[in-house]
GUVO-415344 format. One record per residue: x, z, y of N, C-alpha, C in turn. Coordinates in steps of 0.02 Angstrom, whole numbers, plus 50000, padded with zeros to 5 digits. Layout:
N
XZYXZYXZY;...
//
This chain:
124
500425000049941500005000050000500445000050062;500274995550121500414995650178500104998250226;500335002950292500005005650329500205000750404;499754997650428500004991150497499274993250558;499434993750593499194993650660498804983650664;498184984550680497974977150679498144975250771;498544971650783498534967150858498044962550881;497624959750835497184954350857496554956550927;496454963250922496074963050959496094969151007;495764969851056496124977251090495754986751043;495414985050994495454990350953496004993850934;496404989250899497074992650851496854998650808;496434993350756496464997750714497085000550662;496875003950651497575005450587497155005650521;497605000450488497274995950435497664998650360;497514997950323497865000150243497794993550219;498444988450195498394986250150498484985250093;498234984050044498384986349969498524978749920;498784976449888498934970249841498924973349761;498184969849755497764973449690497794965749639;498354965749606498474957549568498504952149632;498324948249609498224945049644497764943149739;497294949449719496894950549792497254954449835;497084955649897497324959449918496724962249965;496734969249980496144974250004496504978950047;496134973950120496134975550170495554982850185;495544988950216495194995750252495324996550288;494845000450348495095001550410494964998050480;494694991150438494644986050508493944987750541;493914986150618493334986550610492794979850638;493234975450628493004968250636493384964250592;493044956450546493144954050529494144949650544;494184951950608494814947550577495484952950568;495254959650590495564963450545495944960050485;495434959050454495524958350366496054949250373;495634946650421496244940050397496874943250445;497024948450481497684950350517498044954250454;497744957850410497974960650363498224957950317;497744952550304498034947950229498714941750241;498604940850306499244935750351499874941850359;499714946950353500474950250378500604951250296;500194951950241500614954650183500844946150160;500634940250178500624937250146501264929350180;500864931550236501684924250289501634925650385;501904932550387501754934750437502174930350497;501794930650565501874925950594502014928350676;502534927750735502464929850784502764923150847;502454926750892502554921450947503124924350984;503644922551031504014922851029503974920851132;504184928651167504204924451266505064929151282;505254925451307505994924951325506234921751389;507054921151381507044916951443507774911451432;507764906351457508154901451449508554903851529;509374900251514509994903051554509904893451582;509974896151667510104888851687510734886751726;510654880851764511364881351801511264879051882;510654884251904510384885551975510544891451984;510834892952034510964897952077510254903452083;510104900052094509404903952123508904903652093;508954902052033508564901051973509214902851912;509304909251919510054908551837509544909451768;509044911551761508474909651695507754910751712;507694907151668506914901651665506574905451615;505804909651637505404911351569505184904951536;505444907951472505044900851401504634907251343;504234902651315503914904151260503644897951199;503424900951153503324898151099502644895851100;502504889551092501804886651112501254885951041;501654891150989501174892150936501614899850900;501634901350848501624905750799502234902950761;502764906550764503494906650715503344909950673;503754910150593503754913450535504174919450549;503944927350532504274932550565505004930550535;504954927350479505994926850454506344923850502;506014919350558506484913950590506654916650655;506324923050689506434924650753507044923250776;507554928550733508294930950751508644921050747;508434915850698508884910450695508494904350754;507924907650785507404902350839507794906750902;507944912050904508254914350971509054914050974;509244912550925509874909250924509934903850972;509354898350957509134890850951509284892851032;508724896651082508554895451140509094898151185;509534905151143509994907751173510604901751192;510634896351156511274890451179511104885751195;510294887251248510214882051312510314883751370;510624878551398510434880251473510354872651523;510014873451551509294868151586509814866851641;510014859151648510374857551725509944852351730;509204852951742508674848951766508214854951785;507894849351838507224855251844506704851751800;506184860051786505754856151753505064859251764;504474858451749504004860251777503474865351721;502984870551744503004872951699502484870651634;502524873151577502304869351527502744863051494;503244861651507503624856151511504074860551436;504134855451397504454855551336505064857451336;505344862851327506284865451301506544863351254;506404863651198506524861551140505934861951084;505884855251076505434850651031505354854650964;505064854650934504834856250841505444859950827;505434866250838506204870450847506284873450782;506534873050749507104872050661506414872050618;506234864350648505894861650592504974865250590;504724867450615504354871950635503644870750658;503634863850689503204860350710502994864150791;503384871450795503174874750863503584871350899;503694872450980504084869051046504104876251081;504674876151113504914882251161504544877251234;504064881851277504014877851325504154883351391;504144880251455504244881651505503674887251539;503774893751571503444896351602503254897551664;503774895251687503674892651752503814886751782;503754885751853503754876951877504404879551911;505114875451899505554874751941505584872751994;505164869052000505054863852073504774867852133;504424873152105503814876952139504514883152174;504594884752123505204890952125505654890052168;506044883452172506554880752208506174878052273;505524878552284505304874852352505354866752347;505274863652300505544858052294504794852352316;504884845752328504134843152325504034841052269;503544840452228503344840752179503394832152159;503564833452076503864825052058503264822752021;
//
């Protein structure tokens, strides 16, 4: 049995999960996705990932980025590797793509803010 705090919703429940053969039995929730937050963490747990990219503006030295879907919890430490050995000598705007389908992943590191905006720049 596992004892996990559910994040999905602002409850937080504290959930028990148990892996009975093959099922697994989720308690504790007190809404339905409880139980799929329970059965996703015993089974291919998954986190999103907000950080910041190193640039080569003065007045901008890093850029918030984040993960525009859900990483496998194994890949954090080798996906922040990935973002830790960029650094941006463009501007870019926000929402604007960092790095594409990042180790294979189908997720993209994207931009959180607008450089252009930040720097006073006119907009491209």
């Amino acid at each position: 049995m596992k004892n996990m705090t559910c994040i999905i919703c602002p409850n937080g429940c504290l959930l028990e999960v148990d892996k009975q053969g093959e099922e697994i039995i989720v308690r504790g929730n007190m809404c339905k996705r409880g139980v799929e937050f329970g059965i996703n963490e015993m089974t291919n747990p998954k986190r999103s990932i907000s950080t910041t990219v190193k640039t080569s503006y003065k007045l901008i030295p890093r850029l918030p980025v984040r993960t525009d879907g859900e990483i496998p919890l194994d890949y954090i430490f080798r996906v922040m590797g990935e973002i830790n050995d960029v650094k941006l000598d463009h501007l870019v705007h926000g929402g604007e793509i960092i790095i594409k389908d990042i180790l294979g992943t189908g997720v993209n590191i994207i931009s959180t803010s607008d450089m252009y905006y930040l720097l006073g720049e006119e907009l491209h």
